[in-house]
C-alpha positions as CSV (number, residue, x, y, z in Angstrom):
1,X,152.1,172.7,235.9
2,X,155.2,170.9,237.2
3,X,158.7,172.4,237.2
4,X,161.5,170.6,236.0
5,X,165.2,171.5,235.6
6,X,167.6,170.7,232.8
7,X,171.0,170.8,232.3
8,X,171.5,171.4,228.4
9,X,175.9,171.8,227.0
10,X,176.2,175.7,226.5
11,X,176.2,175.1,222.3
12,X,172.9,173.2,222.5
13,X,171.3,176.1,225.1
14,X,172.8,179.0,223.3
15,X,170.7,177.2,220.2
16,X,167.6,177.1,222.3
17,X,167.7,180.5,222.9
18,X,168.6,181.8,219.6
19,X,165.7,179.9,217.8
20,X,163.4,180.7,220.7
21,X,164.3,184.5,220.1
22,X,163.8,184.3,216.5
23,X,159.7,182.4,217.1
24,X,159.4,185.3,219.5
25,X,158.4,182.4,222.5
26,X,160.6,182.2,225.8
27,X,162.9,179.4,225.8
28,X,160.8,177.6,228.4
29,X,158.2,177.1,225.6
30,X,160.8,176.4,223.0
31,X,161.6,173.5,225.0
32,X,158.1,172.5,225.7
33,X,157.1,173.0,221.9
34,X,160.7,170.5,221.2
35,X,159.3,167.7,223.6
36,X,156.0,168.0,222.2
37,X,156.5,167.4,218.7
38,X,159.5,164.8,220.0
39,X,156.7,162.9,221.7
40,X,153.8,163.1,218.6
41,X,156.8,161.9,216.4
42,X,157.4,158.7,219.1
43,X,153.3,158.1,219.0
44,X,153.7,157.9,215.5
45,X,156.4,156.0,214.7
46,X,155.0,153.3,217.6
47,X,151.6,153.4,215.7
48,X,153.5,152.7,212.5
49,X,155.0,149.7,214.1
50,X,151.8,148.4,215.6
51,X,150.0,148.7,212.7
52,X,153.0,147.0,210.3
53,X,152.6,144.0,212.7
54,X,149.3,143.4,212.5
55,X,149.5,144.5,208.9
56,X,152.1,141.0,208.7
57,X,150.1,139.3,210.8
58,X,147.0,139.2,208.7
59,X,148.9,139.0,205.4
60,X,150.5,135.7,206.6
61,X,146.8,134.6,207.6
62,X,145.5,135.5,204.3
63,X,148.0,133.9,202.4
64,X,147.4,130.6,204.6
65,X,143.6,130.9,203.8
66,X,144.9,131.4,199.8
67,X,147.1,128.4,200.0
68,X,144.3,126.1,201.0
69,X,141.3,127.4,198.6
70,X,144.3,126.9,196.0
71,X,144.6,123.6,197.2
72,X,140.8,122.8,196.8
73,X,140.1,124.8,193.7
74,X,143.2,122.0,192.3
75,X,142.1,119.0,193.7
76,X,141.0,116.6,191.5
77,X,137.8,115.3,193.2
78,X,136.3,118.6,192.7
């Protein structure tokens, strides 16, 4: 496992040990637990975003496909 240090303002690490005191966990996995869930959240929100644009991206090719059977189920030689 790598180490890594962090400097954190006093309010936000006297936070980080008070909630991490309260799960019964040491602050280390606190912080580990925080970039987890910070990182599944990110994944998410990125899928979202992939998925909305190929959501758009077929929508727009549907309706195109729409627009033309419209035009032949209207046209008059048919």
């Amino acid at each position: 496992m790598s180490a890594l240090t962090v400097r954190l303002p006093d309010d936000l690490a006297e936070e980080v040990a008070k909630r991490a005191k309260k799960l019964h966990i040491s602050r280390s996995q606190y912080i580990r637990r925080s970039i987890e869930t910070m990182n599944k959240s990110l994944y998410e929100q990125e899928r979202k975003e992939k998925l909305f644009a190929i959501s758009m991206r077929t929508r727009k090719e549907s309706m195109k496909i729409n627009s033309e059977f419209s035009n032949i189920e209207h046209d008059p030689k048919n």
